[in-house]
C-alpha positions as CSV (number, residue, x, y, z in Angstrom):
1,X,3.4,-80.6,96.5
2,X,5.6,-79.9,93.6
3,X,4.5,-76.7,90.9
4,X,3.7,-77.8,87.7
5,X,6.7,-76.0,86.4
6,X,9.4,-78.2,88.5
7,X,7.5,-80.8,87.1
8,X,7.9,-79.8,83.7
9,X,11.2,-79.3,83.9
10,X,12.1,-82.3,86.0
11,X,10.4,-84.3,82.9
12,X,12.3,-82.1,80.2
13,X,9.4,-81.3,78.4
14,X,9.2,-78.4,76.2
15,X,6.1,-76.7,74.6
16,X,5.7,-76.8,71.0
17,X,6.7,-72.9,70.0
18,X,3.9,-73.6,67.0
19,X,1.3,-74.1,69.2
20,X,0.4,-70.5,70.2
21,X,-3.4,-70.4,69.8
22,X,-5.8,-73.6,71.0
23,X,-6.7,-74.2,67.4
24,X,-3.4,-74.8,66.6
25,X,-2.5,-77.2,68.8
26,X,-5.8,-79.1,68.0
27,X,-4.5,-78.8,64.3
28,X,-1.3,-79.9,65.0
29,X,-2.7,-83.1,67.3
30,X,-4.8,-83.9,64.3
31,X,-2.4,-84.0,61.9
32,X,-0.1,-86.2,63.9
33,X,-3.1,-88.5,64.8
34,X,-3.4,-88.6,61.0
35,X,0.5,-89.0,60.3
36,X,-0.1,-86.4,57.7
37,X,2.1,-83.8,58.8
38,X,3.0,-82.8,55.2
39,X,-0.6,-81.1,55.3
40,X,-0.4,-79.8,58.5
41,X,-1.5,-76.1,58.0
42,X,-5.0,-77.9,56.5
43,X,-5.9,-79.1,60.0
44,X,-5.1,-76.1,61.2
45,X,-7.0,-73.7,58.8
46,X,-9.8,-76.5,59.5
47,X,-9.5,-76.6,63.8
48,X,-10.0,-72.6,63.2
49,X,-13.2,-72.6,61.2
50,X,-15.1,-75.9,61.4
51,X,-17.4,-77.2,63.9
52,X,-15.4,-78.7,66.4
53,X,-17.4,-81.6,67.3
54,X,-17.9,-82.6,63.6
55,X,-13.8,-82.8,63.6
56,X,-14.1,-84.9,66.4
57,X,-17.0,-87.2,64.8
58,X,-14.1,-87.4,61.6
59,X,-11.0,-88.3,63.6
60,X,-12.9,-90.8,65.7
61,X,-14.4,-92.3,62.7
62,X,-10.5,-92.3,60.8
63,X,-8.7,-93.6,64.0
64,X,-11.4,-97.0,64.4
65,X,-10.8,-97.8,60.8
66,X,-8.3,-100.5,60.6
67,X,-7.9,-100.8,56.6
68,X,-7.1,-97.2,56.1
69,X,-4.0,-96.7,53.9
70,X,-4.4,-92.9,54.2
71,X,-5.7,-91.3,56.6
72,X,-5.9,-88.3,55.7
73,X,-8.0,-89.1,52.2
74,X,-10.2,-90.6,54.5
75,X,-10.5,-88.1,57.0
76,X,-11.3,-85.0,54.3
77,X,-13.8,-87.4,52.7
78,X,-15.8,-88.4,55.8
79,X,-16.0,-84.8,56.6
80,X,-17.4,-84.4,53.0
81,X,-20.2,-86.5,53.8
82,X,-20.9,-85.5,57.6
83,X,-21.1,-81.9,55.6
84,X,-23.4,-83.0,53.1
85,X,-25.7,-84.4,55.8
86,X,-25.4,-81.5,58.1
87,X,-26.5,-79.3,55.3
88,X,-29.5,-81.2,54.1
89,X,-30.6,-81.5,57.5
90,X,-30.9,-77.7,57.6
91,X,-32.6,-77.7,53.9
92,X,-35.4,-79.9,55.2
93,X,-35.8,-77.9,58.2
94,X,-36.5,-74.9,56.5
């Protein structure tokens, strides 16, 4: 059985120097996933502090959409709303 680093190099894959921290590289995924790489360090800031499922719930929601000319708008606006919903869920609770 090989190492995983034989493997790696035998494949010539080399990690991403930006992805330093695990919210980063979610970030980073995202905004690829997205094709919005201009905004980049958003996804990042918002891998670091937001509910990681809810991101997930957004992204699935952006990548299933077929008629979406930016994807980005769409994502930061569905997570608008799942926000909005989130919160008044906790309102009525209380």
């Amino acid at each position: 059985m090989k190492a995983l680093s034989d493997i790696l190099k035998s494949k010539n894959i080399k990690a991403d120097r930006r992805n330093v921290y695990e919210h980063q590289a979610y970030g980073n995924r995202l905004a690829e996933d997205l094709g919005d790489e201009k905004h980049r360090s958003l996804y990042i800031k918002l891998a670091k502090e937001e509910d990681r499922n809810l991101l997930d719930q957004v992204r699935e929601f952006v990548m299933r959409s077929e008629n979406a000319t930016t994807k980005g708008r769409l994502f930061m606006w569905k997570l608008t709303e799942l926000r909005k919903l989130k919160k008044e869920g906790q309102d009525e609770s209380n």
